[in-house]
N, CA, C and O atoms as a CHARMM CRD file, in Angstrom:
* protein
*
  376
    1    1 UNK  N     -8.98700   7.41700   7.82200 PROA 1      0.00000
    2    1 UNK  CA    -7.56100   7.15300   7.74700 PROA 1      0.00000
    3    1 UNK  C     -6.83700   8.02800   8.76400 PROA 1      0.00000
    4    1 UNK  O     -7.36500   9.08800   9.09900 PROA 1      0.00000
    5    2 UNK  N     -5.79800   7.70000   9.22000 PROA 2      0.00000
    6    2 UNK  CA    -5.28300   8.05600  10.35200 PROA 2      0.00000
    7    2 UNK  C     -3.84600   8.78500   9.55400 PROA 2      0.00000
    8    2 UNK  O     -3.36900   8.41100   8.48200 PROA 2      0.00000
    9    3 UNK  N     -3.49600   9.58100  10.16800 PROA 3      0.00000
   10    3 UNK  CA    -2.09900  10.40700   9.56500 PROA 3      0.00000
   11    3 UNK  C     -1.12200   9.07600   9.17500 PROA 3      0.00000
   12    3 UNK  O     -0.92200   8.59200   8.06100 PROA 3      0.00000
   13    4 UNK  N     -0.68900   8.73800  10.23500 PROA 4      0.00000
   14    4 UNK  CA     0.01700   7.76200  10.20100 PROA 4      0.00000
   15    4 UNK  C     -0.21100   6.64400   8.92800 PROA 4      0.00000
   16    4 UNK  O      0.69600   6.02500   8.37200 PROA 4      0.00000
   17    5 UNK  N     -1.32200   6.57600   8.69200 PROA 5      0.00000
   18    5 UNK  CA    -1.35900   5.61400   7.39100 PROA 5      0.00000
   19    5 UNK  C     -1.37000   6.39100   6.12600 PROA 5      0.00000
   20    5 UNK  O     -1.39800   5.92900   4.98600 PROA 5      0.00000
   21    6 UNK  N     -1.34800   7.47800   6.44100 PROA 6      0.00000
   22    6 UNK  CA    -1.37700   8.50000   4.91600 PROA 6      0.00000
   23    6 UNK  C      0.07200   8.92600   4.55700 PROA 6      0.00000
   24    6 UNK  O      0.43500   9.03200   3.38600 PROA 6      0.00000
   25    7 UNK  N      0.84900   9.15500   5.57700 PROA 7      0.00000
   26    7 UNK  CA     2.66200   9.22000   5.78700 PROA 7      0.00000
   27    7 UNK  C      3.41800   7.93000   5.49400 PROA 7      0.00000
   28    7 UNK  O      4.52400   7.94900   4.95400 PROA 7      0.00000
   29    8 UNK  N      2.95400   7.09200   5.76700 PROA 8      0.00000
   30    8 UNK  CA     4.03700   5.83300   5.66900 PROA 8      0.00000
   31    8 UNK  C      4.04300   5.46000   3.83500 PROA 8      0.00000
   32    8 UNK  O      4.95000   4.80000   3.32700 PROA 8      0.00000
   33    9 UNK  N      3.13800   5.89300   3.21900 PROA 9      0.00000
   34    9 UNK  CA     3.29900   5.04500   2.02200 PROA 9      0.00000
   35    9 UNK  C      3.79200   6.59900   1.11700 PROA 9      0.00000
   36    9 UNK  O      4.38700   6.52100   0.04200 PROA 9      0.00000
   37   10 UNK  N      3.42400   7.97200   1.77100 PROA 10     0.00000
   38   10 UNK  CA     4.27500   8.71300   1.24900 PROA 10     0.00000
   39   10 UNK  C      5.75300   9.05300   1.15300 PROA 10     0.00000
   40   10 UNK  O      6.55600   9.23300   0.23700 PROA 10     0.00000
   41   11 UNK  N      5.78000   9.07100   2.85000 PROA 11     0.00000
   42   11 UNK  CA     6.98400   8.62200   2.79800 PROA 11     0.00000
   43   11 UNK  C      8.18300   7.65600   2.18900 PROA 11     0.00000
   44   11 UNK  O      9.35100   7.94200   1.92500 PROA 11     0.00000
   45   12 UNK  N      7.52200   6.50300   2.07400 PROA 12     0.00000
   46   12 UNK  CA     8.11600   5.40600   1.16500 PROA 12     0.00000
   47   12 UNK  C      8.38000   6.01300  -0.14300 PROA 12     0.00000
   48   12 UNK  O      9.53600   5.94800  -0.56300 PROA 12     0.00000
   49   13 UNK  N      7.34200   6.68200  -0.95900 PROA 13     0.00000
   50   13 UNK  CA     7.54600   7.11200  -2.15200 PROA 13     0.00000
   51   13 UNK  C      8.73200   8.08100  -2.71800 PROA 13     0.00000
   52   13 UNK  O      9.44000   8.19600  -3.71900 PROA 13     0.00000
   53   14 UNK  N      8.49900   8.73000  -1.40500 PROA 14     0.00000
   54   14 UNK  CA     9.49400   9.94200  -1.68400 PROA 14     0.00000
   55   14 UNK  C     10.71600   9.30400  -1.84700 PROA 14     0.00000
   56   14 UNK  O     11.31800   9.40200  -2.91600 PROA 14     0.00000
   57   15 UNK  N     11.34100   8.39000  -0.51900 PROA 15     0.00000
   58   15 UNK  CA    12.50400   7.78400  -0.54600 PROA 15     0.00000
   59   15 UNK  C     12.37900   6.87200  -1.33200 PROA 15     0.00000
   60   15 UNK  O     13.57600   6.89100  -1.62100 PROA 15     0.00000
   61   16 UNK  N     11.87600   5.83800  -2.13300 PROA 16     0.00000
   62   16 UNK  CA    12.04100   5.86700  -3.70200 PROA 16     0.00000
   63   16 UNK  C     12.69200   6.81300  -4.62500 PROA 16     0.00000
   64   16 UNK  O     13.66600   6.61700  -5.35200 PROA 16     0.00000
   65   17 UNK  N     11.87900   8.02500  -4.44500 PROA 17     0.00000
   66   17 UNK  CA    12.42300   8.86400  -5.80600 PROA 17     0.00000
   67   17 UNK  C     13.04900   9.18100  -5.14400 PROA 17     0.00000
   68   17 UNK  O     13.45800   8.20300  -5.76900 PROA 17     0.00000
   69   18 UNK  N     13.96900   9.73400  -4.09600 PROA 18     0.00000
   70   18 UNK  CA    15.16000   9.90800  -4.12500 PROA 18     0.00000
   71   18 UNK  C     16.10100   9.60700  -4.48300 PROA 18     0.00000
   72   18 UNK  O     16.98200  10.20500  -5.10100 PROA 18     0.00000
   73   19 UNK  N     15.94600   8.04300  -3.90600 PROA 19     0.00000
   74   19 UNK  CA    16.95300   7.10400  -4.05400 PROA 19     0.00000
   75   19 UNK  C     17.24100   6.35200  -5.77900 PROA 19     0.00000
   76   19 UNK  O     18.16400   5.58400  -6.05000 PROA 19     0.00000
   77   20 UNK  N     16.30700   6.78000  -6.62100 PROA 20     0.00000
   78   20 UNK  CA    16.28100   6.61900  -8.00800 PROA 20     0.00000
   79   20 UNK  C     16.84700   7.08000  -9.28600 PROA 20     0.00000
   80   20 UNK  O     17.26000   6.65300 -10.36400 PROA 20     0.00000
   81   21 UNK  N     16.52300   8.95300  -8.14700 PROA 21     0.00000
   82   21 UNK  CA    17.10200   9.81100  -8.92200 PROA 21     0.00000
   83   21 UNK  C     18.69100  10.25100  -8.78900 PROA 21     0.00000
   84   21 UNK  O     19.46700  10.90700  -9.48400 PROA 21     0.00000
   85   22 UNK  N     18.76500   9.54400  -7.53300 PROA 22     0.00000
   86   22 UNK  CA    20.47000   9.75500  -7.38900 PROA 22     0.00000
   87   22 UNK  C     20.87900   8.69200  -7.85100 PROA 22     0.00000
   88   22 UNK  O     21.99000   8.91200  -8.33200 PROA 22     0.00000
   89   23 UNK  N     20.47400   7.19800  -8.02700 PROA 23     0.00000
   90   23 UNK  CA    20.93900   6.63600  -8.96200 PROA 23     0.00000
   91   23 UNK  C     21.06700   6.92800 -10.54900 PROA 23     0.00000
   92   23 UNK  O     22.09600   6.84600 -11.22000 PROA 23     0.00000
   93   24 UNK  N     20.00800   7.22300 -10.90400 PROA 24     0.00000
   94   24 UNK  CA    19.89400   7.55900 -12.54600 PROA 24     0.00000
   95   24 UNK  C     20.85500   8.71800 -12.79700 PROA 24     0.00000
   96   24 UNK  O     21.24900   8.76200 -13.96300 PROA 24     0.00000
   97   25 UNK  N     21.35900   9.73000 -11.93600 PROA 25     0.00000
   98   25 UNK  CA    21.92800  10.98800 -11.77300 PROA 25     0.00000
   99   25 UNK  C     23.31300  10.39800 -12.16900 PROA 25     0.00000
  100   25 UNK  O     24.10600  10.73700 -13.04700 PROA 25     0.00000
  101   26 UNK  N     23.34800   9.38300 -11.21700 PROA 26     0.00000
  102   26 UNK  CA    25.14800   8.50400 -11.51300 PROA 26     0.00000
  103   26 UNK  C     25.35000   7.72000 -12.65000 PROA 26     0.00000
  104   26 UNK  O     26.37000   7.71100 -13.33800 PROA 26     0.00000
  105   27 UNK  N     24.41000   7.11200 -12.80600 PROA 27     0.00000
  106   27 UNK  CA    24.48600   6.11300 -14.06100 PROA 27     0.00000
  107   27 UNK  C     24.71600   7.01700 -15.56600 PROA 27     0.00000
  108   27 UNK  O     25.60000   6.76000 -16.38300 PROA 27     0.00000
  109   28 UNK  N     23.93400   7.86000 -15.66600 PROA 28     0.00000
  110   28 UNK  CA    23.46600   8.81600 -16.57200 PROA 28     0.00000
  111   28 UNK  C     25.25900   9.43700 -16.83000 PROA 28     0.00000
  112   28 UNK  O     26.00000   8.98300 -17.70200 PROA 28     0.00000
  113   29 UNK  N     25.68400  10.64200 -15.75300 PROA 29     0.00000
  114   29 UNK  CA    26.51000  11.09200 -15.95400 PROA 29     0.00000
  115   29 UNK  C     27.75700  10.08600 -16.51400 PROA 29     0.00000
  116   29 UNK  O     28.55300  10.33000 -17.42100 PROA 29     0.00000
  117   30 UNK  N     27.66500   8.98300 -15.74400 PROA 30     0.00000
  118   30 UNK  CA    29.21800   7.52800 -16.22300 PROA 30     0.00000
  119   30 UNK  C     28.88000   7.52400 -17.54400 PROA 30     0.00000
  120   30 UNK  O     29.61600   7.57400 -18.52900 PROA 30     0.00000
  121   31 UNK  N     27.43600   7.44600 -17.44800 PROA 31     0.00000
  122   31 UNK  CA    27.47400   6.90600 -19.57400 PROA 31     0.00000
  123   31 UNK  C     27.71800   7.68300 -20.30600 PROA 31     0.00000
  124   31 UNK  O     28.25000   7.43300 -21.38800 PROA 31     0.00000
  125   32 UNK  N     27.27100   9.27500 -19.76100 PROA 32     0.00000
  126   32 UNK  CA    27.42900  10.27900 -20.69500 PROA 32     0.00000
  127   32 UNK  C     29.06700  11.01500 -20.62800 PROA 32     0.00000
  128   32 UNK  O     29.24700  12.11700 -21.14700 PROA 32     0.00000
  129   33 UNK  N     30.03100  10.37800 -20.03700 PROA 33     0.00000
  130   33 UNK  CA    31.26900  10.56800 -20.11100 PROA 33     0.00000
  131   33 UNK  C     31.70700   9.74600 -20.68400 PROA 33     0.00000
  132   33 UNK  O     32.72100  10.05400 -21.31000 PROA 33     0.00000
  133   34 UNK  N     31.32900   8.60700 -20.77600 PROA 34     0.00000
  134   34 UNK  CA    31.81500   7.45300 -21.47300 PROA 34     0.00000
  135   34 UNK  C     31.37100   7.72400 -22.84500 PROA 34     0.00000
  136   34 UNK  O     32.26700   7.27600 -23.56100 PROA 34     0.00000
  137   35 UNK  N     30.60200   8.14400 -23.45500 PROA 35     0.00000
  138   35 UNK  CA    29.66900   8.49500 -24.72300 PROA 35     0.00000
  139   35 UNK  C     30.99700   9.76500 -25.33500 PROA 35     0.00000
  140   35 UNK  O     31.68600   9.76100 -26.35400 PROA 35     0.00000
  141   36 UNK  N     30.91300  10.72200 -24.20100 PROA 36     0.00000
  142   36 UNK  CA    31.57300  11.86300 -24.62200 PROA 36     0.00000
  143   36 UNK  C     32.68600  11.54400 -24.77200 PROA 36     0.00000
  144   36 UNK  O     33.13200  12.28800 -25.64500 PROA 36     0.00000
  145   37 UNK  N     33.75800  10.58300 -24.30600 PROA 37     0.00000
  146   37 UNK  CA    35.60500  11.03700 -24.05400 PROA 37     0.00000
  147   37 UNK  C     35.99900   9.97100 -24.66900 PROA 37     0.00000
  148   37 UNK  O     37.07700  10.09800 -25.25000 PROA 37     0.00000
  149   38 UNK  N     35.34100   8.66400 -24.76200 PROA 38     0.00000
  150   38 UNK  CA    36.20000   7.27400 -25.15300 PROA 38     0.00000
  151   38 UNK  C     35.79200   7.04700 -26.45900 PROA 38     0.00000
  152   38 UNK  O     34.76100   7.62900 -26.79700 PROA 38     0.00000
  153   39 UNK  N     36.35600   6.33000 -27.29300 PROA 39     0.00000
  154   39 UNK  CA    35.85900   5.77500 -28.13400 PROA 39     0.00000
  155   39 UNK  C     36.11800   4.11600 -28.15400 PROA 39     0.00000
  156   39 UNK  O     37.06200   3.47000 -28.61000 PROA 39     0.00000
  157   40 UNK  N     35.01000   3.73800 -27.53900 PROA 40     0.00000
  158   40 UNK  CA    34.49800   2.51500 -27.21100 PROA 40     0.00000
  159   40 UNK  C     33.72500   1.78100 -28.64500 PROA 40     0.00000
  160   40 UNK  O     32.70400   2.21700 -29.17800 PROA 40     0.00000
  161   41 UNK  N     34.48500   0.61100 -29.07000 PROA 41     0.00000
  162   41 UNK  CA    33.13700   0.00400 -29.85200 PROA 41     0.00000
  163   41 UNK  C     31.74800  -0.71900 -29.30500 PROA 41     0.00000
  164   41 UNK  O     31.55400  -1.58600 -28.45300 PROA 41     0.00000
  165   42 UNK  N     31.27400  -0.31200 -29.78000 PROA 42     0.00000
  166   42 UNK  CA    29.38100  -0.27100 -29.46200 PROA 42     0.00000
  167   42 UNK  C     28.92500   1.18400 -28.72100 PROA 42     0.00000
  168   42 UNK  O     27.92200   1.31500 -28.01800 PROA 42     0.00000
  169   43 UNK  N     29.79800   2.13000 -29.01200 PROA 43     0.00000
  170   43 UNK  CA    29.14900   3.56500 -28.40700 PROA 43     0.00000
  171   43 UNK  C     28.23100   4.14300 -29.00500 PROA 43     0.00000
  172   43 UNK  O     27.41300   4.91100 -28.49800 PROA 43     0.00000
  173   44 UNK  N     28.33500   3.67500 -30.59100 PROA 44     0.00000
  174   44 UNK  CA    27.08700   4.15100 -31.18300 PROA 44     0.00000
  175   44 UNK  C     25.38300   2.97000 -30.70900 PROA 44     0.00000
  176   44 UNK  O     24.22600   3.08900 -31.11300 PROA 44     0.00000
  177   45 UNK  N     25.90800   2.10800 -29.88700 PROA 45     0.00000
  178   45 UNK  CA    24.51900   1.34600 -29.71600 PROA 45     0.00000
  179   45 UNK  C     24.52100   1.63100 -28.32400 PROA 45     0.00000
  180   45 UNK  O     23.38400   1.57800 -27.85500 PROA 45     0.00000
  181   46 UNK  N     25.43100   1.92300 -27.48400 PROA 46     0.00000
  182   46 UNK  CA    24.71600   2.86800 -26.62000 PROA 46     0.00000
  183   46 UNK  C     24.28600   3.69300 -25.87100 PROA 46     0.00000
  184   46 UNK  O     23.75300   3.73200 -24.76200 PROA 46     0.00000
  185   47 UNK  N     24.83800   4.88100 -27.24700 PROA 47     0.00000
  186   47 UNK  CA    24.25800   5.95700 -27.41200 PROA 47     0.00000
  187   47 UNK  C     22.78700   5.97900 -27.82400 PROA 47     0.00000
  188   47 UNK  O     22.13200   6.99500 -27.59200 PROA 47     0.00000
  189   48 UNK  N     22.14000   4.76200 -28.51300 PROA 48     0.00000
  190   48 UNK  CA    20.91800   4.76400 -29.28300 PROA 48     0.00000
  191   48 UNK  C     20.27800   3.74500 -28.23500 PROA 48     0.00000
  192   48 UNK  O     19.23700   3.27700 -28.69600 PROA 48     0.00000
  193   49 UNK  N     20.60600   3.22900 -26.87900 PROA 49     0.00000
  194   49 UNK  CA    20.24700   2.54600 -26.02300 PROA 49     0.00000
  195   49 UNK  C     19.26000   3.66600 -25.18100 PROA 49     0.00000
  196   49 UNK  O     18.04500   3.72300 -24.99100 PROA 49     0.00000
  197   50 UNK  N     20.65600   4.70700 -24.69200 PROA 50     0.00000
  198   50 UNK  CA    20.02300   5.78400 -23.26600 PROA 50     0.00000
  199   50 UNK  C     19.06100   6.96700 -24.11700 PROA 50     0.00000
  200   50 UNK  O     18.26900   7.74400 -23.58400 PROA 50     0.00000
  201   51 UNK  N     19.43000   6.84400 -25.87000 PROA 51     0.00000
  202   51 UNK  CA    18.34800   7.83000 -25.87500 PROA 51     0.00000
  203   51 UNK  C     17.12400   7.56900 -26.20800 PROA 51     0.00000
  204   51 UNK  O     16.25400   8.42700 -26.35900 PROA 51     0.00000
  205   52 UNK  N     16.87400   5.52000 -26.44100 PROA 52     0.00000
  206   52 UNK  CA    15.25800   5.17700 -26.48600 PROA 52     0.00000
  207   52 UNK  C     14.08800   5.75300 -25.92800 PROA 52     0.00000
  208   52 UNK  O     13.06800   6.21400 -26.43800 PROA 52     0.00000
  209   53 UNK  N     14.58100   5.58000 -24.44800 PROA 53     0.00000
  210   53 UNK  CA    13.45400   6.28800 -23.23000 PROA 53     0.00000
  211   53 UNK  C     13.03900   7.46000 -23.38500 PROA 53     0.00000
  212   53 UNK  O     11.96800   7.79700 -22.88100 PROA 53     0.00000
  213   54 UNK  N     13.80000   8.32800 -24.11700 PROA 54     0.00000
  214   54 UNK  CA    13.22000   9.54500 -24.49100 PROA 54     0.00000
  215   54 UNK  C     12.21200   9.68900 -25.94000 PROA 54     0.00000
  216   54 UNK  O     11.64100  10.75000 -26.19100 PROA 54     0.00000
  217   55 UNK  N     12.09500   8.50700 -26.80500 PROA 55     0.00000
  218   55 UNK  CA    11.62500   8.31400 -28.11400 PROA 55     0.00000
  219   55 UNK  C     10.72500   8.10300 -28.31900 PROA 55     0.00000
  220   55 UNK  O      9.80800   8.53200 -29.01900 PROA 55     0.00000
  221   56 UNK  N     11.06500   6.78400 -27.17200 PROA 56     0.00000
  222   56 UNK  CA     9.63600   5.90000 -27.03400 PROA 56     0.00000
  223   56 UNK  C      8.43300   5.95200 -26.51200 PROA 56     0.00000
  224   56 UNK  O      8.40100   7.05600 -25.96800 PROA 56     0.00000
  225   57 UNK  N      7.45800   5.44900 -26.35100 PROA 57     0.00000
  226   57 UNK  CA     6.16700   5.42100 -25.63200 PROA 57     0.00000
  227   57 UNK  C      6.91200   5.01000 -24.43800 PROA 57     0.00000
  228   57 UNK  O      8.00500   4.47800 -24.63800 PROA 57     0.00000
  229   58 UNK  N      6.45200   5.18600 -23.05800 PROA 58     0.00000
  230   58 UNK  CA     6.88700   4.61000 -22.15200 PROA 58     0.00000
  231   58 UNK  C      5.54400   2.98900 -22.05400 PROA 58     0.00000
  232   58 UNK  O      5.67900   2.13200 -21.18100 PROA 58     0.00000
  233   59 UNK  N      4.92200   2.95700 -22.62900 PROA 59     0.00000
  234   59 UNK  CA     3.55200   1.80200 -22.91900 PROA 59     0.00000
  235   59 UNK  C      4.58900   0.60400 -23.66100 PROA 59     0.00000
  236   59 UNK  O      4.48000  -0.59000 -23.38300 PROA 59     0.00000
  237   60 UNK  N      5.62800   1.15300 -24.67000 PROA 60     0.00000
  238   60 UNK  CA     5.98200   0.35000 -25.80800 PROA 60     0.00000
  239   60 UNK  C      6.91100   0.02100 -24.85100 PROA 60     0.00000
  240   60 UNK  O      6.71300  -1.09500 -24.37000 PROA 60     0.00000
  241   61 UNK  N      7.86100   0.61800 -24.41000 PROA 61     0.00000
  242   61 UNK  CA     9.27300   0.10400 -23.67900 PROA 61     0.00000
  243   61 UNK  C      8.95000  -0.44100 -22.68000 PROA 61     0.00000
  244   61 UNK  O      9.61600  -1.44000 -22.40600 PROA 61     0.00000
  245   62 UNK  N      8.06300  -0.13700 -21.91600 PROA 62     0.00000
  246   62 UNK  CA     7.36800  -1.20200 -20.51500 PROA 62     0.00000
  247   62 UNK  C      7.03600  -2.70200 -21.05700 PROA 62     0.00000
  248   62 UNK  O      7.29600  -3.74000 -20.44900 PROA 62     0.00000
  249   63 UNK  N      6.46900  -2.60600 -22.20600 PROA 63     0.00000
  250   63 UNK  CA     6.05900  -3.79300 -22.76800 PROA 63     0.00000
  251   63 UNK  C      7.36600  -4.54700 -23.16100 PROA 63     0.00000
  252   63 UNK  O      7.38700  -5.71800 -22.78000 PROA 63     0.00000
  253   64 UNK  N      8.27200  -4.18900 -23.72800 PROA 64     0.00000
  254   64 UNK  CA     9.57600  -5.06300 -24.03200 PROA 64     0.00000
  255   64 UNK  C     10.11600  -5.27500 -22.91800 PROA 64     0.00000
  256   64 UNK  O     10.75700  -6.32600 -22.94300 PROA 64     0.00000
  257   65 UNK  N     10.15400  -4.65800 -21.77200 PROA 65     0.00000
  258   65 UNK  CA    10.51000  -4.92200 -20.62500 PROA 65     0.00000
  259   65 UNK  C     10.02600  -6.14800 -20.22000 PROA 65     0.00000
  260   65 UNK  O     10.77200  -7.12600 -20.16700 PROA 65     0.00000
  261   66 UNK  N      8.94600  -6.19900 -19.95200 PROA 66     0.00000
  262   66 UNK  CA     8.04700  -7.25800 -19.55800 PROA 66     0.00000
  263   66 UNK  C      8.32300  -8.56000 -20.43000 PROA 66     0.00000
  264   66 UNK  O      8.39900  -9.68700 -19.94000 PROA 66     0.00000
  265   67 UNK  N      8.49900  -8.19600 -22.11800 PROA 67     0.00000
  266   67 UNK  CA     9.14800  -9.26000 -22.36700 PROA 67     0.00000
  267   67 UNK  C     10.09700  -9.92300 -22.70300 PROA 67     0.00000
  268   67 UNK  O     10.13400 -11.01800 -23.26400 PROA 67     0.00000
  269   68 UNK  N     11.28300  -8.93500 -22.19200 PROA 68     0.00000
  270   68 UNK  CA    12.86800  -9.64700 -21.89300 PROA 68     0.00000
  271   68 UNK  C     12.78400  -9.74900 -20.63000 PROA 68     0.00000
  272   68 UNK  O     13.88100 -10.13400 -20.22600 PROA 68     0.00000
  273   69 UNK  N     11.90300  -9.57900 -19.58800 PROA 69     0.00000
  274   69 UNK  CA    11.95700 -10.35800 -17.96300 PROA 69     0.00000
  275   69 UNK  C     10.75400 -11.66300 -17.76000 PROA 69     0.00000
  276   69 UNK  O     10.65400 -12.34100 -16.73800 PROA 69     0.00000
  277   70 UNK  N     10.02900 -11.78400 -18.81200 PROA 70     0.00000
  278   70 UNK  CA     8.99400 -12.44400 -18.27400 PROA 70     0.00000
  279   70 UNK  C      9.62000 -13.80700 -18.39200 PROA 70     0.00000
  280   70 UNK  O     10.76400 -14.09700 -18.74500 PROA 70     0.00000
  281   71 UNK  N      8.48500 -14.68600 -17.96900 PROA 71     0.00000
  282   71 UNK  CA     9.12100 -16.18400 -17.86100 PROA 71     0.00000
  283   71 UNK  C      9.70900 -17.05400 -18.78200 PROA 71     0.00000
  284   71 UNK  O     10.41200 -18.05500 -18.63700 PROA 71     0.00000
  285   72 UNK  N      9.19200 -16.34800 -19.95400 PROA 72     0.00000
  286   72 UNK  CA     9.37200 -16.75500 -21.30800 PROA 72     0.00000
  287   72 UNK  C     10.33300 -16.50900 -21.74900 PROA 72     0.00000
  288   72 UNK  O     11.02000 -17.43500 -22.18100 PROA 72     0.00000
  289   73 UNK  N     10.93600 -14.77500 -21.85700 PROA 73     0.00000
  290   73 UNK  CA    11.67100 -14.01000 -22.53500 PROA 73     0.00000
  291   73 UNK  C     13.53400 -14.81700 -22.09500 PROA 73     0.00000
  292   73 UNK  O     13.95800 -15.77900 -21.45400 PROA 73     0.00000
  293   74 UNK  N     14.03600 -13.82200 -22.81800 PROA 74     0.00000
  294   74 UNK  CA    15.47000 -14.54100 -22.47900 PROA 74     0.00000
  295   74 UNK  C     15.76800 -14.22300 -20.79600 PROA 74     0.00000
  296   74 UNK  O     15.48200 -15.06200 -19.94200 PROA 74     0.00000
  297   75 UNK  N     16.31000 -13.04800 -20.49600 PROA 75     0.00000
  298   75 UNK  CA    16.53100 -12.39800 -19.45300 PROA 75     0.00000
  299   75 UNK  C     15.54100 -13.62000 -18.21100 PROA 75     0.00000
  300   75 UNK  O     15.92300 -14.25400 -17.22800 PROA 75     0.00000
  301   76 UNK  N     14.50700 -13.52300 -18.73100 PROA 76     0.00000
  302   76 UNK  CA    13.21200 -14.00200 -17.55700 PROA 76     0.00000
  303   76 UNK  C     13.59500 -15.49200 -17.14100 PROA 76     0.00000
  304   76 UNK  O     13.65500 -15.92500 -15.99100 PROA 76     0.00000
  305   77 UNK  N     13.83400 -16.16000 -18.28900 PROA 77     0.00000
  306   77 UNK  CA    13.86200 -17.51600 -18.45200 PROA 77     0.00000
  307   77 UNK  C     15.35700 -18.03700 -17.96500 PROA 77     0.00000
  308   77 UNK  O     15.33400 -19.13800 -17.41500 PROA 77     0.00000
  309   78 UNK  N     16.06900 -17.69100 -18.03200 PROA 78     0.00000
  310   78 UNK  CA    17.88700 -17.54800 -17.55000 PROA 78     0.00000
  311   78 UNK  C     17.55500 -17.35600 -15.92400 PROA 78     0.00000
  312   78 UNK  O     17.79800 -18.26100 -15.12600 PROA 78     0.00000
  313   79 UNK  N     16.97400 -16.08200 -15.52000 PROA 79     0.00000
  314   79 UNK  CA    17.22400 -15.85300 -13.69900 PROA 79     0.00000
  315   79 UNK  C     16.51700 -17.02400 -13.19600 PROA 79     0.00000
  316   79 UNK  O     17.00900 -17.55400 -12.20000 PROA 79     0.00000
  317   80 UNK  N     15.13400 -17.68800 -13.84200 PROA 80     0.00000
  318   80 UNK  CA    14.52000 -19.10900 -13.62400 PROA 80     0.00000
  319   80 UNK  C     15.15800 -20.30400 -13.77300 PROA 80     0.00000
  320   80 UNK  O     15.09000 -21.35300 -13.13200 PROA 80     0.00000
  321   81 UNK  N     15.86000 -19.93400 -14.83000 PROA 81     0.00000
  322   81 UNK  CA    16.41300 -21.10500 -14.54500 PROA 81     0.00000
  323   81 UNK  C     17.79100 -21.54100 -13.12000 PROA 81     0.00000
  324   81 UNK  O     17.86500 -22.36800 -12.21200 PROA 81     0.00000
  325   82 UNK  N     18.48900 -20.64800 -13.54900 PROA 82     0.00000
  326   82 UNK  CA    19.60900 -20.65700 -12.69300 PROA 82     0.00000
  327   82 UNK  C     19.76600 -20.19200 -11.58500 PROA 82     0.00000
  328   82 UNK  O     20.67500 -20.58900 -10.85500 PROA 82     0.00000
  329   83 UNK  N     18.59100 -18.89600 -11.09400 PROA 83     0.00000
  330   83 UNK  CA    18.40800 -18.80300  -9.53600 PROA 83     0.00000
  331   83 UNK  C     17.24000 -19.21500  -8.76800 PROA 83     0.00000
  332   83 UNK  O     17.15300 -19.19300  -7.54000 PROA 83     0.00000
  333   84 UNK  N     15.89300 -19.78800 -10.02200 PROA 84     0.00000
  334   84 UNK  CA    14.93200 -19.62300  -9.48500 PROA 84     0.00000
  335   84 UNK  C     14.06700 -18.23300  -8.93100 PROA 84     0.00000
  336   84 UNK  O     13.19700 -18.03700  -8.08200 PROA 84     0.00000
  337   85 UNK  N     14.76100 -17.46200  -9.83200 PROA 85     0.00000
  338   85 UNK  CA    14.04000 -16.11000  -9.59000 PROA 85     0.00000
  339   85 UNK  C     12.87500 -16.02100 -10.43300 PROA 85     0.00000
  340   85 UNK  O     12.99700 -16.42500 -11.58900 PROA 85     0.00000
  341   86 UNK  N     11.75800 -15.55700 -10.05000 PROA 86     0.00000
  342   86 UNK  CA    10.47500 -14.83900 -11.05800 PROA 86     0.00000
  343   86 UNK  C      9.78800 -13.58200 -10.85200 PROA 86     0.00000
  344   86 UNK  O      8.69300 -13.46000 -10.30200 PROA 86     0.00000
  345   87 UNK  N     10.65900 -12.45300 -11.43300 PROA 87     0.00000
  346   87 UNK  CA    10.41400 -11.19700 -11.83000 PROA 87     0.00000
  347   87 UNK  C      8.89700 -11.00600 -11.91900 PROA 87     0.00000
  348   87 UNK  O      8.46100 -10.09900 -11.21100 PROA 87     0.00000
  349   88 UNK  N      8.05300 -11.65600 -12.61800 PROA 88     0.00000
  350   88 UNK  CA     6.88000 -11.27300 -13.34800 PROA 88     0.00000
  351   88 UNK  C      5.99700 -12.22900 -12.75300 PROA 88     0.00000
  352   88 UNK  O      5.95100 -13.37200 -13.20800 PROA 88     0.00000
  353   89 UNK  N      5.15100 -11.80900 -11.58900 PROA 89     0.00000
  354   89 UNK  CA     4.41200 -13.02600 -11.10400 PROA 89     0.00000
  355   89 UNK  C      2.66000 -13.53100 -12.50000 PROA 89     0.00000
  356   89 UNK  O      2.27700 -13.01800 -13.55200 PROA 89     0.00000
  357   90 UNK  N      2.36700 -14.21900 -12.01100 PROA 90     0.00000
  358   90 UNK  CA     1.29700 -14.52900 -13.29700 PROA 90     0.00000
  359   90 UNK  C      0.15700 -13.49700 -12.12700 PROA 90     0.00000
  360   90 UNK  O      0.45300 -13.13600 -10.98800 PROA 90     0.00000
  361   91 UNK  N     -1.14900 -13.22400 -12.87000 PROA 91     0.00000
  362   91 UNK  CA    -1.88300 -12.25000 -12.55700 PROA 91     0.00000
  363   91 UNK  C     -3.41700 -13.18900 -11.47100 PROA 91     0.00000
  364   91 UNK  O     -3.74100 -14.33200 -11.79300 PROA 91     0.00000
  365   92 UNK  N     -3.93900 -12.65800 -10.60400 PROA 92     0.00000
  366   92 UNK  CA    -4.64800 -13.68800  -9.90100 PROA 92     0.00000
  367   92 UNK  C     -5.77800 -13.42700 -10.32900 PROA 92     0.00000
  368   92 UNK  O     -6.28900 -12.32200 -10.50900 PROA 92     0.00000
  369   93 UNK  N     -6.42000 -14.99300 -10.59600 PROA 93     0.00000
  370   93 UNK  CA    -7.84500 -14.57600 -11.04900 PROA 93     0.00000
  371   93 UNK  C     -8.91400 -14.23000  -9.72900 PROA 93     0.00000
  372   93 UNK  O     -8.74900 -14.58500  -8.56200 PROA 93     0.00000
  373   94 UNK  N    -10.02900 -13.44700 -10.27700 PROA 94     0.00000
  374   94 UNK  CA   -10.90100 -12.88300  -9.31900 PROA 94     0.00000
  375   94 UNK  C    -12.63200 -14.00300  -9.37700 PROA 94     0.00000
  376   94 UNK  O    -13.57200 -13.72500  -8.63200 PROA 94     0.00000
């Protein structure tokens, strides 16, 4: 392997998590001001939304993921229908 092929997919990674964590950094703080100062109805659901990820298996919540995007699920089945989008490709046999 050549440097160059050992850098490019690190590189990529890194700027991923950068770019993830300064999102989640923003999102996080809006909700958690919004949680803290307003009283919004549905703050108690989600408040019990942002603190799943910390509860859960990340195995269990990946899996509901998969099935509110898959082709089936609601989420999955809605972007198919109406944009023709498919999140969840089917798996290739070998």
């Amino acid at each position: 392997m050549t440097f160059t092929e050992v850098m490019v997919p690190l590189l990529l990674t890194l700027k991923v998590a950068c770019w993830a964590t300064l999102f989640a950094t923003a999102f996080g703080v809006l909700v958690a001001y919004t949680i803290a100062r307003l009283r919004l109805p549905g703050r108690d659901l989600l408040d019990a939304a942002m603190t799943l990820p910390m509860v859960m298996p990340p195995t269990v919540l990946g899996y509901y993921i998969l099935v509110l995007v898959g082709r089936r699920g609601p989420i999955g089945a809605w972007l198919d229908s109406t944009f023709g989008i498919t999140l969840i490709l089917p798996g290739r046999e070998r």
